[in-house]
N, C-alpha and C positions, 0 to 999 in steps of 0.2 A: 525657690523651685516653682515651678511653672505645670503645675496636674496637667493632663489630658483631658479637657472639656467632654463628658458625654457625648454621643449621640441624639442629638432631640428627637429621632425615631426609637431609642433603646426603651425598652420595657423601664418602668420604675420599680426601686425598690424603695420600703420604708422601714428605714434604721432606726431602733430604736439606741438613743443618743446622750450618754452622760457628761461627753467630756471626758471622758478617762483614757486611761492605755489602748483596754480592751475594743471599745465601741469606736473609735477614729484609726485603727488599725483596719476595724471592721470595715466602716466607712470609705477607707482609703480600696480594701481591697472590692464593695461592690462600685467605686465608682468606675475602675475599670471595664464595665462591660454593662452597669447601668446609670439610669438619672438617680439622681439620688433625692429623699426623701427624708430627713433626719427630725426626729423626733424626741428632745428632749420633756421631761417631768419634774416638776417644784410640789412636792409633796411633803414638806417642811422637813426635808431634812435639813441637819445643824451646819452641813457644810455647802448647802443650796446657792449660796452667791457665788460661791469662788469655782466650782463645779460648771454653774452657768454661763458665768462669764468667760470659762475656758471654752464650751459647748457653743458661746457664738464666735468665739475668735477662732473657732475650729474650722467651724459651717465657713466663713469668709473666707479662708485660705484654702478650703476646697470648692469654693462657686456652690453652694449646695444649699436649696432650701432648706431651709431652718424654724421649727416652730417650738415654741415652750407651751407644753401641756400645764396649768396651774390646778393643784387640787391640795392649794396649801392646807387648808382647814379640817383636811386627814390627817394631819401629821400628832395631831394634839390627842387623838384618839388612839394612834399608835403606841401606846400604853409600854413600858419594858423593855424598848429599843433604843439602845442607847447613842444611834441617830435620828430619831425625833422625842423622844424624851429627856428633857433638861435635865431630872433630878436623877437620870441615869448618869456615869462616868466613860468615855469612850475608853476602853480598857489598852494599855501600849506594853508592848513586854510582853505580852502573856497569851500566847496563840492556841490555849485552852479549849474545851469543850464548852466551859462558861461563857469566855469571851467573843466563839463564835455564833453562840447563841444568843450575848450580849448586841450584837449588830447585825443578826435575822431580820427580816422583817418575813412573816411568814403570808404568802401568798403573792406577794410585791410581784415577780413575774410574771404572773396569772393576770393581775389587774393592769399592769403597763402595759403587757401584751396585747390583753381585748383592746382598749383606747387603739393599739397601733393599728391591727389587724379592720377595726371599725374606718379606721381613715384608706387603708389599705381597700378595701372592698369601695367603697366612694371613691376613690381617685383608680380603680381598676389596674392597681399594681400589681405584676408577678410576684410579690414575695416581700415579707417583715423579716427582716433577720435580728439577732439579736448574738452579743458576741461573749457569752456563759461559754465556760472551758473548766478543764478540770482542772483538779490542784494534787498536790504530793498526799494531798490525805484522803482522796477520791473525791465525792461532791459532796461538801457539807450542809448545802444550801440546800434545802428540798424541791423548792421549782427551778432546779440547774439541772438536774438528773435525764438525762435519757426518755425512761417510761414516763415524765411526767411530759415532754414535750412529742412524743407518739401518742399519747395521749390527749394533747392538747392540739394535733394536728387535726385531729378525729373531731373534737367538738367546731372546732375549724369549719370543717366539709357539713356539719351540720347547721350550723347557725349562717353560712354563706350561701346557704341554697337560692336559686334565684340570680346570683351573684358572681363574679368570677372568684374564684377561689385562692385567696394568695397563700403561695407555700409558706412556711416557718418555717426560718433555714436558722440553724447554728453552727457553722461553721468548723469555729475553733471548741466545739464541746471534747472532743478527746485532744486536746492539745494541753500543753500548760503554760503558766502565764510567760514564762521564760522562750517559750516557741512563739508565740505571738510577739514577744518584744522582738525576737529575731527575725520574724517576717515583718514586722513593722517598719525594721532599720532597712529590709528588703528594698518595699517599696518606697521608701523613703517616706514616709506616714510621719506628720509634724506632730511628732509624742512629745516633743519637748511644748509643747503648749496645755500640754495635757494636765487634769489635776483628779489628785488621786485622794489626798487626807482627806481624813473624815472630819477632822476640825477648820474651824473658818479661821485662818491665819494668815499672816501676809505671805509666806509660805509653806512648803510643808513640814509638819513637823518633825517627821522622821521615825516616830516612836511609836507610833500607832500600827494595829495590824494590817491595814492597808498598807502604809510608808514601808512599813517592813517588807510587805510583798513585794511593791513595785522595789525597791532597792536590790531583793532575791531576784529578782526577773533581769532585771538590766546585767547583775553582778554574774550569774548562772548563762547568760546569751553572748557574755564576753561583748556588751554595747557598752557603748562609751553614758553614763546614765547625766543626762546636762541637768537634773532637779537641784535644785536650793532646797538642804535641808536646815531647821531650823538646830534641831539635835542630831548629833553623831552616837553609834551605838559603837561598844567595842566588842561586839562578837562580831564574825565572819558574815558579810551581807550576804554574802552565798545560798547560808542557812537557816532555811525558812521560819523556822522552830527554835530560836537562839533563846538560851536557857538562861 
């Protein structure tokens, strides 16, 4: 497939950029009406290579500059997350209150965000978006919520004084990850490059609360879902929560 090259007059925005479903969906949908500005993060998480490598093969197939934030030597400090703590277990099967708390990282939006919002005001972008949405069990993330990004638009207008002001847009926040997979296949957003496990494996595993998601999303959107999973589950990919 062949994008629509930006306008090199069009306002930039700066994406902040995993590699995953969600943020190359996003990606796919500012390039239509901006330059793009994509900002990926290696903050030791355990699934950092394969995440990365997806986030440049991504950036290439959209013409989109591409930069990797490193700020590995946090990740050791993130103490009880069982994506940058080894002696943690990344928990599969079990979409618990444990297990989402198990792969929190509390604050993580807060801090990717300033980095982005700091390059955003230096390159005098209209706008950092970021592609948080909601889920069947509301927002279990505390910096995915609503108030926290009204919030943070507000320290926004104050730390940019001086400065042009880029909005913080999310988009897909009342949406669910099933609606995004379905605008994705919309605008033809190259998900199938995309990488979602939270383990570093030659593919996904499947088992994991992520894999489970992404599997609910493609299976709930009626997309055809092209991932290589490592393991097959036998409840309904459907449901999000499989017992």
């Amino acid at each position: 497939m062949n994008l629509p090259t930006g306008d090199a007059d069009a306002d930039l925005a700066v994406v902040l950029f995993s590699g995953g479903l969600d943020s190359t969906v996003l990606a796919t949908h500012y390039r239509l009406t901006h330059r793009l500005l994509l900002i990926s993060f290696e903050y030791g998480q355990r699934h950092g290579a394969r995440e990365l490598a997806a986030g440049r093969e991504i950036a290439a197939h959209l013409s989109a500059e591409h930069h990797t934030v490193t700020v590995r030597d946090l990740g050791p400090l993130l103490t009880g997350c069982s994506l940058t703590d080894d002696r943690e277990n990344v928990p599969t099967l079990a979409p618990s209150e444990a297990a989402l708390r198990s792969i929190t990282i509390p604050n993580r939006n807060a801090f990717i965000t300033d980095m982005a919002v700091a390059v955003a005001m230096a390159r005098e972008a209209e706008v950092v978006a970021l592609g948080v949405h909601h889920t069947h069990e509301g927002y279990p993330m505390p910096d995915a919520r609503p108030d926290f990004f009204a919030a943070y638009q507000e320290m926004v207008r104050l730390a940019s004084r001086g400065f042009r002001t880029p909005r913080v847009e999310t988009p897909f926040l009342g949406m669910q990850k099933e609606d995004i997979v379905a605008y994705g296949r919309q605008l033809d957003a190259p998900m199938d490059k995309t990488w979602t496990c939270y383990l570093d494996r030659p593919v996904h595993c499947g088992v994991c609360l992520a894999c489970l998601t992404r599997r609910s999303a493609f299976s709930r959107s009626a997309t055809p879902d092209p991932t290589v999973y490592e393991n097959e589950v036998q409840d309904d990919p459907s449901d999000p929560c499989p017992a």
